[in-house]
C-alpha positions as CSV (number, residue, x, y, z in Angstrom):
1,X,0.6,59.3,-17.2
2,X,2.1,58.8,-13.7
3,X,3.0,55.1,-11.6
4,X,-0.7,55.3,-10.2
5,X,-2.6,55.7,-13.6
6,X,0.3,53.1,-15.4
7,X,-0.7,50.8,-13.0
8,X,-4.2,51.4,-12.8
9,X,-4.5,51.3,-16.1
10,X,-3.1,47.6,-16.8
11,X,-5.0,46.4,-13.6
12,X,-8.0,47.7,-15.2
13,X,-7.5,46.6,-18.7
14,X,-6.5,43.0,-17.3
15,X,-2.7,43.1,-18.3
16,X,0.5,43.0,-16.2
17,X,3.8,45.1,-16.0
18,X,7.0,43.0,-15.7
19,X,9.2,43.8,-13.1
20,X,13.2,42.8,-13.6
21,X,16.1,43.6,-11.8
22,X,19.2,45.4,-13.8
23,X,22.3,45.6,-11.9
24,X,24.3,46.9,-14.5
25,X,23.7,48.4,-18.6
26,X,23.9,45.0,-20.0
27,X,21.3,43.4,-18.1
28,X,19.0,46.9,-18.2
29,X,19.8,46.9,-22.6
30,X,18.3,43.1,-22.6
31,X,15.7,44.3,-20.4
32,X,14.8,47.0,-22.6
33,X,15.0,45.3,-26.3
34,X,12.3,42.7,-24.7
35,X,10.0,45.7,-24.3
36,X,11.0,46.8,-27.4
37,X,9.7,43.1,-29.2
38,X,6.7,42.5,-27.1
39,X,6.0,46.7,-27.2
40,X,4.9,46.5,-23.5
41,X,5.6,48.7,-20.5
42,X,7.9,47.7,-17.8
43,X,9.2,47.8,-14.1
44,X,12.9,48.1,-14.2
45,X,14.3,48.0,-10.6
46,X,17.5,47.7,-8.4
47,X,18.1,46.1,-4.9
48,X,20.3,48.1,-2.8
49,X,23.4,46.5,-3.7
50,X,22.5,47.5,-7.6
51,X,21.7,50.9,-7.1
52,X,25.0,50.9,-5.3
53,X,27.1,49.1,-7.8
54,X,25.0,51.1,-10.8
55,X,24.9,54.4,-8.7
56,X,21.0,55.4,-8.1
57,X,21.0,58.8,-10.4
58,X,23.5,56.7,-12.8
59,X,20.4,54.0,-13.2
60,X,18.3,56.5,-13.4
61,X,19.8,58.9,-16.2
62,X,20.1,55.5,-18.5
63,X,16.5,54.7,-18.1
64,X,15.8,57.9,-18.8
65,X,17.8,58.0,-22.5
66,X,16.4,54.8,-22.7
67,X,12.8,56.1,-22.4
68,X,13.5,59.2,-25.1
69,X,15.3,56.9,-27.7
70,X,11.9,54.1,-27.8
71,X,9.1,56.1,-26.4
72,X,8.5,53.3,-24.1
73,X,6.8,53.4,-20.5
74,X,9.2,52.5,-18.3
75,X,8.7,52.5,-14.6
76,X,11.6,52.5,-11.9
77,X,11.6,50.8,-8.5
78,X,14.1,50.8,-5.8
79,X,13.6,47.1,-4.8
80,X,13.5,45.6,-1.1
81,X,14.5,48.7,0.4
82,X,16.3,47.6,3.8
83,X,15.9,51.2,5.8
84,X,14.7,54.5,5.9
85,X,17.6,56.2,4.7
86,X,18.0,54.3,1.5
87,X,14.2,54.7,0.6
88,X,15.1,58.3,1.0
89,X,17.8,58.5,-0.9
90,X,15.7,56.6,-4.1
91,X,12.6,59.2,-3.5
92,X,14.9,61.9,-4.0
93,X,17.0,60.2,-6.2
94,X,13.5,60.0,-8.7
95,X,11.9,56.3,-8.5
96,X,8.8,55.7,-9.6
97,X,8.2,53.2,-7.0
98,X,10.0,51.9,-3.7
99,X,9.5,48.8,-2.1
100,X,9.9,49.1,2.0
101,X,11.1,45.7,3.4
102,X,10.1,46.3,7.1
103,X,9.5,42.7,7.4
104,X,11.9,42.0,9.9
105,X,10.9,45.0,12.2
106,X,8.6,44.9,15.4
107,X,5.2,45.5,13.5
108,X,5.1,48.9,14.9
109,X,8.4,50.4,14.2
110,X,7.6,48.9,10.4
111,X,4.6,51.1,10.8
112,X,6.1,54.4,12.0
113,X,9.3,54.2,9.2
114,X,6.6,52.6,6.5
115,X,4.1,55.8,7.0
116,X,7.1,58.1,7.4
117,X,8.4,57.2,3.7
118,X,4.9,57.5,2.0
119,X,4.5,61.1,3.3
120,X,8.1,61.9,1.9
121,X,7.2,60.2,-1.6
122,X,3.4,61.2,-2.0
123,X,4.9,64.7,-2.3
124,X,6.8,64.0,-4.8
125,X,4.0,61.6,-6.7
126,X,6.4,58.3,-6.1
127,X,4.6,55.2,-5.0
128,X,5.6,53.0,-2.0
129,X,5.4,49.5,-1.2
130,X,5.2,47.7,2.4
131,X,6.5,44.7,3.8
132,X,5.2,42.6,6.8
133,X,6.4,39.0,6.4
134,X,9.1,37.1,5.0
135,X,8.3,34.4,2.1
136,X,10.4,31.9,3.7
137,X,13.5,29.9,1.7
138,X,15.7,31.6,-1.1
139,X,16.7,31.9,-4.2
140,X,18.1,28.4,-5.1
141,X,17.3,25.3,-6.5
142,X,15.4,23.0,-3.9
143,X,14.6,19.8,-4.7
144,X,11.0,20.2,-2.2
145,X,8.3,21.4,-4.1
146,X,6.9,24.8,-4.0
147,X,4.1,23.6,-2.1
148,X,6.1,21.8,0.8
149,X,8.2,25.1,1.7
150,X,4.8,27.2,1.8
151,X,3.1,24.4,4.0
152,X,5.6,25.4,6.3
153,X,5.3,29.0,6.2
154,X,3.4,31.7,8.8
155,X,0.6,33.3,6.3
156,X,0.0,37.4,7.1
157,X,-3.2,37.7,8.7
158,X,-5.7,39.9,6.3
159,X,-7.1,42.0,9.1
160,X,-2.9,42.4,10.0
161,X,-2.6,43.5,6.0
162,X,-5.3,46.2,5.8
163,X,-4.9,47.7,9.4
164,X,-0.8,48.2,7.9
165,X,-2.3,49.5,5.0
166,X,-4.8,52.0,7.2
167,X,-2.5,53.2,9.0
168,X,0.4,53.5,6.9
169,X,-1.0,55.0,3.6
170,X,1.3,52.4,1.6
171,X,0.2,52.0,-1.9
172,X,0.2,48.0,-1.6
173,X,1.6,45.8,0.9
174,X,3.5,42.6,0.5
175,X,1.9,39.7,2.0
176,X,2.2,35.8,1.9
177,X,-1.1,35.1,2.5
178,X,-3.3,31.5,1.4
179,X,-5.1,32.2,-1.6
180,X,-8.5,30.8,0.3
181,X,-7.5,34.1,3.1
182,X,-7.1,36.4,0.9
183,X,-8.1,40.1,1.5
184,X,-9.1,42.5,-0.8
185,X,-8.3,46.2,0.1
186,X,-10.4,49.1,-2.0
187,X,-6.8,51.1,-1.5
188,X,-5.0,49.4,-4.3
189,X,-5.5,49.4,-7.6
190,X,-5.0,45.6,-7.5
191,X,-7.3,45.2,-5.4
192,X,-5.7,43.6,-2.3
């Protein structure tokens, strides 16, 4: 099966595929023996700076002896891709999936690089993901709720999501959207 049917295929059958970052063999082994117990397919991805410090075809080769010694489906995604040249180099390097952060683009140049990778990787059957606006705070402990940072947040407009989507061809888009606004789009297997 390729990314599309994987993914169809748990969408359809109501069940998820974990997605975890492995910046180096440790991380990717503890990754992998948790697939092993729960016998369930998985997302194993790299940010930049991983596939940097790991070495893209390094990552990949590993996954790949990982995949013939248990016989598990494992995906691969490059992860917050910041530029066009570095989603290249993963869609040639052999990805399953790469995930275009255009977010901090005008919309249209996000457009123009976002539509320019998914030509590149639908000939070689990899999926890509698009970006339009950031989820605002990071990664550290806050002591406001969840709920407080969101309140303060811009929410991607729906009609601003699907036109992307139209007019790129990207497989799914990342949005922070209100649950209440949200848009469904025919063009993912997720349905929006």
């Amino acid at each position: 099966m390729d990314s599309w049917e994987i993914l169809a295929k748990a969408k359809n059958e109501g069940w998820a595929i974990g997605a975890f970052n492995a910046g180096n063999l440790e991380i990717l082994k503890a990754i992998i023996e948790a697939g092993k117990i729960w016998q369930a397919p998985l997302i194993v991805e790299t940010s930049a700076g991983e596939a940097s410090h790991f070495g893209m075809k390094n990552f990949l080769d590993v996954v790949e002896n990982f995949r013939e010694e248990t016989g598990m489906t494992i995906l691969t995604n490059f992860d917050h891709g910041p530029g066009l040249e570095e989603c290249q180099a993963a869609i040639e390097a052999g990805y399953n999936l790469v995930h275009f952060d255009g977010s901090d683009l005008p919309y249209e140049e996000n457009i123009k690089i976002t539509k320019a990778l998914v030509q590149l990787a639908h000939s070689k059957g990899v999926l890509v993901e698009g970006e339009l606006d950031k989820i605002i705070g990071e990664s550290s402990y806050h002591e406001e709720l969840a709920e407080s940072v969101q309140a303060k947040a811009d929410y991607t407009d729906p009609a601003k999501a699907a036109d992307f989507v139209v007019q790129t061809g990207v497989f799914t888009s990342w949005r922070f959207y209100h649950r209440r606004r949200r848009h469904k789009s025919s063009n993912s297997p997720w349905g929006g």
